[in-house]
matplotlib code that plots the C-alpha trace (Angstrom):
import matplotlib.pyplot as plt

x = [0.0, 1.0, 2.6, -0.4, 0.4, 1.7, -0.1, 0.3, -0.5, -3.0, -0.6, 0.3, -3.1, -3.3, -0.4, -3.1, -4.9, -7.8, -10.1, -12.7, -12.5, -14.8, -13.6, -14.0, -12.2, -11.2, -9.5, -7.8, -3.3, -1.5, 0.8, -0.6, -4.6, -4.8, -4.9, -7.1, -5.9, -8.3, -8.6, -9.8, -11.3, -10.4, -11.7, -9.7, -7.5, -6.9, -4.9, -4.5, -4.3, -3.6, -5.2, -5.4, -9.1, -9.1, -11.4, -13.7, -15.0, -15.4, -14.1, -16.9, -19.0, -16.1, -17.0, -18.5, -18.3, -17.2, -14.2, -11.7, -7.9, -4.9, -4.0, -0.5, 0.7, 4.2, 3.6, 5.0, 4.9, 3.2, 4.1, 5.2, 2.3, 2.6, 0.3, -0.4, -2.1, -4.0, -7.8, -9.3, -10.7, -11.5, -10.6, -12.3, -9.7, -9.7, -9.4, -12.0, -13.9, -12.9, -15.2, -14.2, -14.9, -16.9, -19.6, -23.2, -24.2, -22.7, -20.6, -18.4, -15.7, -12.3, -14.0, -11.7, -12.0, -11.3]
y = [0.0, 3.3, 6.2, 8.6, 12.0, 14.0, 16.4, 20.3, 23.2, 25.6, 28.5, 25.6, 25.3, 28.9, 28.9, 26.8, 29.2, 27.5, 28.9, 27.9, 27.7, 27.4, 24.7, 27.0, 24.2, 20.1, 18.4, 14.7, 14.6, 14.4, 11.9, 10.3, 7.9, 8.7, 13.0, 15.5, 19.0, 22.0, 25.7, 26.9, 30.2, 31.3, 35.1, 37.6, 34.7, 31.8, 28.5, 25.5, 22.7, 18.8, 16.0, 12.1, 12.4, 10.7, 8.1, 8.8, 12.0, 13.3, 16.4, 17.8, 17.0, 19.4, 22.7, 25.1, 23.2, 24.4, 22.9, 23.6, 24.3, 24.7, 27.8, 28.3, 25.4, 25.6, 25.1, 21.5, 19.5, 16.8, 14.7, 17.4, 19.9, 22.5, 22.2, 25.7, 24.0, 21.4, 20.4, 18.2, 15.1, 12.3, 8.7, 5.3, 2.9, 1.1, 3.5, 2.4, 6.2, 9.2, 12.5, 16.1, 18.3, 20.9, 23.5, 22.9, 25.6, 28.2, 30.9, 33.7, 32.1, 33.1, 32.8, 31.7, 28.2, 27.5]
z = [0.0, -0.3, 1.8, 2.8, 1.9, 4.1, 6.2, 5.1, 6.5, 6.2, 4.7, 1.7, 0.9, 0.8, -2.0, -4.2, -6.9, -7.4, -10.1, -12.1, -16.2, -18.7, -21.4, -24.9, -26.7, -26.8, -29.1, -29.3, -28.6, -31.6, -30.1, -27.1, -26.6, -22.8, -23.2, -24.6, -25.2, -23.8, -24.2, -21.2, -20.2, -16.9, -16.5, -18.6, -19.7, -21.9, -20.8, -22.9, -20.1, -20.9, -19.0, -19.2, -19.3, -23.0, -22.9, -20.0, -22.1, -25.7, -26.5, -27.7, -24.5, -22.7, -24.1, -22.6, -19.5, -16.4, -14.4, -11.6, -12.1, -10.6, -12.1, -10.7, -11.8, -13.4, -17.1, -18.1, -21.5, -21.8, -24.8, -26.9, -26.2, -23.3, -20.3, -18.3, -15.6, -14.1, -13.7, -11.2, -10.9, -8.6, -10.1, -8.6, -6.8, -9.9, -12.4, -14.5, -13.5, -14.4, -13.3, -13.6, -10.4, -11.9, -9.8, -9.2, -11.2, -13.3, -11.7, -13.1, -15.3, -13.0, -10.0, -6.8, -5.3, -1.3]

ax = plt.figure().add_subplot(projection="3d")
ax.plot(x, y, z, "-o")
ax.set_aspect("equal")
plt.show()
């Protein structure tokens, strides 16, 4: 089994931006079958973000819906395409489920989450 994580403080989780983005575009990886690429509007910006959500969603089901991201991630490339952040998601224990944390209704694109 594995190491828990280890317990952080309330001033890291502060560090965390947290905002939510409104996916204006998906599209399939050029070069990988587990990611999707997305443009993703988060309030007087656009970030392209990749995530290994292939699979458990169609592009085209994506857009125009609203997700959370990490939006101080470092940027990082990811099989050749550049990622400017991260969404979230909660996976099942066996990784057959995929489901994106969105909110339960709209809000303003940008919007913090804490």
């Amino acid at each position: 089994m594995a190491e828990p994580p280890p317990v952080i403080q309330f001033d890291d989780f502060l560090k965390l931006n947290l905002r939510v983005g409104t996916v204006v575009q998906a599209e399939l990886h050029p070069q990988a079958d587990k990611l999707l690429v997305l443009q993703v509007d988060l309030g007087g910006e656009q970030r392209q973000l990749v995530a290994g959500i292939r699979g458990h969603y169609e592009p085209a089901a994506l857009v125009g819906k609203q997700i959370i991201v990490v939006a101080n991630l470092a940027p990082r490339m990811m099989r050749g395409v550049e990622s400017q952040g991260m969404l979230l998601a909660a996976t099942s224990p066996d990784q057959s489920q995929v489901i994106l944390l969105t909110t339960e209704r709209p809000i303003a694109t940008g919007a913090r989450v804490s």
